[in-house]
N, C-alpha and C positions, 0 to 999 in steps of 0.2 A: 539701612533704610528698610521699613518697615514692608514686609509682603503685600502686594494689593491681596484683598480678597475676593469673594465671590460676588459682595456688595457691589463693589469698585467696578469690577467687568461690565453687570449688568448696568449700571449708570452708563459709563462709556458707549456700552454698545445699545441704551434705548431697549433692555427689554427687558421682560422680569427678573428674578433672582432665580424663579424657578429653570428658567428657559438654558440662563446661563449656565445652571447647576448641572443639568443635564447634557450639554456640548459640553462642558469639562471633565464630562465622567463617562463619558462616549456614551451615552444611554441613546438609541438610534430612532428618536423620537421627535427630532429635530429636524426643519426644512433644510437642505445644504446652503439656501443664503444666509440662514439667521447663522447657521455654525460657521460660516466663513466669516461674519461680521463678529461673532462671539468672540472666535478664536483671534481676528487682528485685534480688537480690544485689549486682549491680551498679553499679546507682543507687544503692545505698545504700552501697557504701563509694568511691563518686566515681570507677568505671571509667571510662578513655579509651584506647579501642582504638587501639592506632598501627599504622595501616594503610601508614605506608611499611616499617615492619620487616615486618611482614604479607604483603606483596607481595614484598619482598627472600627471607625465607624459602621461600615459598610460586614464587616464578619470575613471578608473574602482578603484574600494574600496578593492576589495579580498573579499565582503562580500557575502554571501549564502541567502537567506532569505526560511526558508520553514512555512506553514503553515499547521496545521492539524487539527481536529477537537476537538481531544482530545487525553491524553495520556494514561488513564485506559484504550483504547482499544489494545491490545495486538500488532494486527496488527499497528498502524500507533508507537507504541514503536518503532519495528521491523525499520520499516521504517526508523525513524529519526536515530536510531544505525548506517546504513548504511550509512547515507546520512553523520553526522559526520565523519567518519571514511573516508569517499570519500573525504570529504573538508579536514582532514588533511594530509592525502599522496598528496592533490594538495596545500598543503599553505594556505588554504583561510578557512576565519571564518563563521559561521552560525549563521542566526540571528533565533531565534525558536518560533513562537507564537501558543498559540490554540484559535480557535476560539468558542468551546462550545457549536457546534451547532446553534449560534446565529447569527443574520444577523448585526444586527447593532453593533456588536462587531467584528465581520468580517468585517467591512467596514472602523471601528477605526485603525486594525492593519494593513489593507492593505493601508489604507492613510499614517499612519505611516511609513510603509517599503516604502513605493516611496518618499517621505521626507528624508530619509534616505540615497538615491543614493545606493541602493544593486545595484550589478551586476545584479542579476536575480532571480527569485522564482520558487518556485517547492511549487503547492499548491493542499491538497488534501481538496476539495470545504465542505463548511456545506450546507447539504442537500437545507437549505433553502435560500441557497445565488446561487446554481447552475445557476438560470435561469439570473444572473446579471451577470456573468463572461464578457461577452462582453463589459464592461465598462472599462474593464483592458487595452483596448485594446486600449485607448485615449493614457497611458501613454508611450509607446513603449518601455518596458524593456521588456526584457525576458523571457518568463512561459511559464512553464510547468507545465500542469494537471496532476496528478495520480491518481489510484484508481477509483475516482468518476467521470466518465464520463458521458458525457449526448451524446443522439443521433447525435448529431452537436457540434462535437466541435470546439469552438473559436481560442482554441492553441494545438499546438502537446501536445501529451497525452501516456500515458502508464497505461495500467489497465490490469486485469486476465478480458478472456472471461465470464464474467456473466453466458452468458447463457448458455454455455456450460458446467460451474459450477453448475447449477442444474439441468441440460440432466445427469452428470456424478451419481450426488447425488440421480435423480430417478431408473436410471439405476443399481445402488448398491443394494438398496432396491428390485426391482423386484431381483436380482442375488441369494437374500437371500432368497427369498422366501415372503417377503412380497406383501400383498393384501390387507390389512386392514393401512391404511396412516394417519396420519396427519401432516398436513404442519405447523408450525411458523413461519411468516415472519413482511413483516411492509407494508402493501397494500397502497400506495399513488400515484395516475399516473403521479409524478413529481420526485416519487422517480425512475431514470429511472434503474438503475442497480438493484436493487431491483427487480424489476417490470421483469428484463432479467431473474433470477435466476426463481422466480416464474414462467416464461413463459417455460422456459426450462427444469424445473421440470417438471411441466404439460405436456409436448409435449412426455416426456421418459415413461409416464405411460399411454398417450394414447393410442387406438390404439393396446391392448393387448389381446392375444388370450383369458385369462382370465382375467372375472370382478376386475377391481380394484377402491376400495371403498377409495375416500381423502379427505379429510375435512381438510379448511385449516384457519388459525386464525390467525388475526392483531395482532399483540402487538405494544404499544408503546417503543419510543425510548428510553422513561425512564425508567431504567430499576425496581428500584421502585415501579411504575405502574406496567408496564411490568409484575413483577411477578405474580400480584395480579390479572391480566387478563388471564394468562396463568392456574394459577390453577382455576380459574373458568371455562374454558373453559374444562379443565378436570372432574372437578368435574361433567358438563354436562355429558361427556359419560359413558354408560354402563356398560363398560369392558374396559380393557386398550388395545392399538391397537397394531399393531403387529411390527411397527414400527413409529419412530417419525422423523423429519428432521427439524432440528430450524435453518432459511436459513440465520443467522450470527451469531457474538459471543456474539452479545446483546440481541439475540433470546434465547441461550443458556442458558447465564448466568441468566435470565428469567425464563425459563423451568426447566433447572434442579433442582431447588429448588422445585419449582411447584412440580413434581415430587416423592421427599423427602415427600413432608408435606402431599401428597396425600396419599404417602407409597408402591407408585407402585417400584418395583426393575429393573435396565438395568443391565444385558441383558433378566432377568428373567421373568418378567413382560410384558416387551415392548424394542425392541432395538432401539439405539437412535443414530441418526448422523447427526453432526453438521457442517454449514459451518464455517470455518475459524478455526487455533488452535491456542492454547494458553495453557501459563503453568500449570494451574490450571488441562485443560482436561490431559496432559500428567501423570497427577500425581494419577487421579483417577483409581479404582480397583474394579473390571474391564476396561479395558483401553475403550477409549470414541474414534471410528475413526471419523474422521473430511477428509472434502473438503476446501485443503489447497490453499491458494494464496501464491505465491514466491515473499513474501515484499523483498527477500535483491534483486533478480532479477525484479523487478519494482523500487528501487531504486536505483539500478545502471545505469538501461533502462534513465528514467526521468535524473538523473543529465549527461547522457552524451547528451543526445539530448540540455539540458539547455548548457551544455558546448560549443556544436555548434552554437547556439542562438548567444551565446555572442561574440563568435570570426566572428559574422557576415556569417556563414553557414547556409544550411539546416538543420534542425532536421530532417529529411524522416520523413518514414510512420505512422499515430499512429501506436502504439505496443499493441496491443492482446496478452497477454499472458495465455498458457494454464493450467489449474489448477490442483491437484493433489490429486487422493484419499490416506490416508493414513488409513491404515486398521488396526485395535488395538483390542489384546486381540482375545479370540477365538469367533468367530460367526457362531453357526451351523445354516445351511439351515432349517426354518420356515420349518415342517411337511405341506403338502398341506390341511388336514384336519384340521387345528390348527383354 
């Protein structure tokens, strides 16, 4: 039986060819009664869009391409969940690479995906490929940054305010009562969001009617390493402090072990608050609060601005997104004598 076409729908459904054209090829130009009436039309005389001649006419693949660093980080999981789910309520496929942190592996997959003809990317950068992004810029597809922003960026972007994510995170800590600090993070001046969270913490505990004592310690990205630096660095202090703040989930997943092996106890010992969550913190007892980032709302932000790209629009403004404390478990105010 012969395919209905695009003639056949618009007769059924009483409206132009053009009208029809456009609710079959989601062009978002259409009232939602005409495309609800388009689209039963369709059903009922047995439409099947063929999306490779669709793409051939059109120049575009329906393909997605996102890139992220890796997938054991909770957050960019988060991410790709959304951004799949967004590619299938619109038809179109995603192509998924990680990069692993590596430069010359990031550079493999991104030659690959413009080989490829995607429509467009949505890439969250490996720290050490940030300062090349510019390069992308020969090719003329579509990108869009997440997450990892640098001070300048090359293409529209969508990330959680940095630094206001550790304004929010020193702020908590002074709320509680602490005075006695220490910071984990990853100190690199190219790590530039990093570098915001750090700066933003810093700026919420200055400046305080009383002294506040911080001390704050690099860890590596590995997390591996990471541990083995972290309970060193503990093992250096005194006494356990009165609060801790590991300023991501790599600093976290680092520390809290550290932690364990030292035998210090949260909330008991020292309280502990982490940026970014993940399932592991939701499940600990006592509950772990975290300074959360809205991955499914910076993944929906990114693929609609990527969405504009391609149909030849503006993307607007980068997107600053504000970040959220989430507060877990009971935490009594620090004694001022403690």
């Amino acid at each position: 039986m012969k395919n209905p076409t695009i003639v056949d729908i618009a007769k059924r459904a009483s409206v132009s060819v053009g009208t029809a054209s456009n609710v079959m090829n989601r062009r978002p130009v259409v009232s939602k009664a005409l495309v609800e009436r388009v689209e039963a039309a369709a059903a009922e005389l047995g439409y099947n869009r063929n999306t490779l001649a669709a793409s051939l006419r059109s120049s575009r693949t329906g393909v997605i391409a996102l890139v992220v660093p890796n997938i054991e980080n909770a957050f960019f999981s988060e991410v790709l969940q959304e951004i799949e789910n967004l590619a299938l309520d619109s038809e179109k496929s995603v192509m998924f690479m990680t990069t692993g942190e590596d430069e010359a592996r990031t550079r493999r997959h991104l030659q690959a995906i413009i080989s490829r003809r995607v429509d467009g990317l949505i890439i969250v950068p490996a720290f050490d490929y940030q300062p090349a992004l510019a390069e992308l810029e020969r090719y003329g597809i579509p990108i869009v940054v997440a997450d990892r922003i640098s001070q300048k960026n090359p293409f529209p972007s969508v990330s959680v305010d940095h630094k206001a994510a550790g304004e929010m995170a020193g702020r908590h800590l002074l709320e509680i009562g602490a005075r006695d600090v220490v910071y984990f993070g990853h100190s690199r001046p190219d790590y530039w969001i990093l570098k915001q969270r750090e700066d933003g913490f810093s700026a919420a505990l200055a400046n305080q009617p009383e002294q506040v004592s911080v001390r704050s310690f690099s860890l590596s990205l590995d997390v591996f390493v990471g541990k083995e630096q972290a309970l060193t660095a503990l093992k250096a202090l005194d006494k356990p402090p009165q609060a801790i703040f590991a300023a991501s989930n790599l600093a976290s997943k680092s520390v809290l072990p550290a932690l364990q092996a030292k035998g210090w106890s949260i909330p008991g010992d020292t309280r502990f608050l982490a940026m970014d969550d993940f399932e592991a913190l939701t499940m600990m007892q006592p509950g772990i609060s975290v300074i959360s980032q809205p991955s499914a709302q910076i993944a929906s932000q990114a693929w609609q601005k990527l969405m504009h790209l391609i149909d030849g629009e503006e993307a607007g403004e980068n997107a600053l997104l504000q970040p959220e404390l989430i507060v877990r478990g009971s935490t009594p105010v620090i004694a001022a004598s403690a």
